[in-house]
N, C-alpha and C positions, 0 to 999 in steps of 0.2 A: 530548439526546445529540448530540454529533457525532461523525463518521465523516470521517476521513482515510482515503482509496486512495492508496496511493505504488505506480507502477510502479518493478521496478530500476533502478540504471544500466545505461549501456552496455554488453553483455557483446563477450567475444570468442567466435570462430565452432570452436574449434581443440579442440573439446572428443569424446572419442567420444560420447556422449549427449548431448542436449538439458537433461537433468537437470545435467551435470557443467560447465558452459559457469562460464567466470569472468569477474568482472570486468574490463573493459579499464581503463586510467590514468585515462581521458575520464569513464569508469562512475563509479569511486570518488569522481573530483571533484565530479561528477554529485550523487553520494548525500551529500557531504558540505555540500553547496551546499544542496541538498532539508534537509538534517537541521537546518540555520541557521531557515531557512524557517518549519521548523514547529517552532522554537523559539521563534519570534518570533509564532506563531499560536494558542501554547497553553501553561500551565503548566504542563501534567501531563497525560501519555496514561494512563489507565488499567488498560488491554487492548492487550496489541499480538499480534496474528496474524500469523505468519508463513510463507509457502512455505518447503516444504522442500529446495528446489532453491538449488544455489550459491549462482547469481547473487544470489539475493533474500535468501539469509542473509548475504553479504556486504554487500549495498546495509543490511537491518540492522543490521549490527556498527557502520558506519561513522555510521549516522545514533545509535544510541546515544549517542556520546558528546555530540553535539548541546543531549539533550535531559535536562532530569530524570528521573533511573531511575523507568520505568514500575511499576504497578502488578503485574501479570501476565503473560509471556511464552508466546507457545503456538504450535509448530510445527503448523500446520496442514496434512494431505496433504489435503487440499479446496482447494486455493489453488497449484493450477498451473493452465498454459494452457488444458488441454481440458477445465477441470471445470464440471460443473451451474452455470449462475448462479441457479437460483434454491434448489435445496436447497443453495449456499453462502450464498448470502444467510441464508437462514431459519438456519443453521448461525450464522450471526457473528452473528446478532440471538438467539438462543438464546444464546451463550455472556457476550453482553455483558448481557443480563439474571439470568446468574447472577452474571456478576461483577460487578452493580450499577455499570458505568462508566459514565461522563458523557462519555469521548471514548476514543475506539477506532482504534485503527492497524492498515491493514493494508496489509499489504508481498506485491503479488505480480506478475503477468504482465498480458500482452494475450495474447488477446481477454475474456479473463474481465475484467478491472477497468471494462471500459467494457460488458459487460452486468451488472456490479454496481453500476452506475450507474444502470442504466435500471430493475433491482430496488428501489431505494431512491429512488428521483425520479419518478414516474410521468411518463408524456409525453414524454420525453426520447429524443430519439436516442444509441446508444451513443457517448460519444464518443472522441478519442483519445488516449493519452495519449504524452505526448513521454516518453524515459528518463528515470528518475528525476521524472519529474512524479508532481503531489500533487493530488487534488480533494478539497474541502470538500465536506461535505455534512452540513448539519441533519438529525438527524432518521433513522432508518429507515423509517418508515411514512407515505409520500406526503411523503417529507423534501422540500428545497432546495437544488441544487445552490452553492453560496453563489461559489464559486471554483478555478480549476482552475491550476495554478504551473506553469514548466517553469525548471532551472536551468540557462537559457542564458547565464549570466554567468560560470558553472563554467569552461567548456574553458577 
């Protein structure tokens, strides 16, 4: 199995909630950059999870069109910034063993994507992810981090 993390793009600051924050221009190109990316790194996502917050359903919409329509789309409220890394992990490793995928998207925040890193890679310091960056990773159980993307070619 591999596991794609995508943080969003860029957002902007001008939102009343945290929740409500959107995309900046930079964000969008961001995500459409990342969405090339991981067309070029995979045939077929299977599973894709998604934060329920804006930012990361837009950084979604836009990588959408990138890729071959996924198997499964699932708004996840476990896939904001302050949530459990590790009953999220076990949550996205549950979901993807019913939905018998072979590659799994998930679209959400920092601090959580980089301790869902260290859920899935043992040994690993959390690492960081730039906007719209994307880590590879083999595997959920003592996976591989294989590669981490950031679309500085975007702005």
């Amino acid at each position: 199995m591999v596991v794609f993390l995508m943080r969003h793009g860029d957002a902007a600051f001008d939102a009343c909630k945290d929740s409500e924050r959107q995309l900046s221009l930079q964000g969008r190109r961001e995500a459409q950059k990342t969405g090339q990316i991981l067309a070029g790194e995979t045939a077929q996502v299977d599973l894709v999870l998604v934060s329920p917050y804006l930012r990361a359903q837009q950084t979604w919409q836009l990588v959408r069109y990138e890729i071959n329509p996924p198997g499964k789309i699932v708004v996840l409220d476990e896939l904001t910034p302050e949530s459990d890394p590790a009953l999220t992990a076990s949550l996205i490793s549950a979901m993807a063993e019913v939905q018998q995928a072979k590659t799994v998207l998930v679209v959400a925040h920092m601090p959580l994507l980089g301790y869902l890193c260290t859920e899935f890679v043992a040994g690993i310091e959390p690492p960081l992810f730039a906007t719209a960056g994307l880590a590879k990773i083999n595997g959920m159980d003592n996976g591989q981090l294989v590669s981490m993307t950031a679309p500085q070619n975007a702005i």
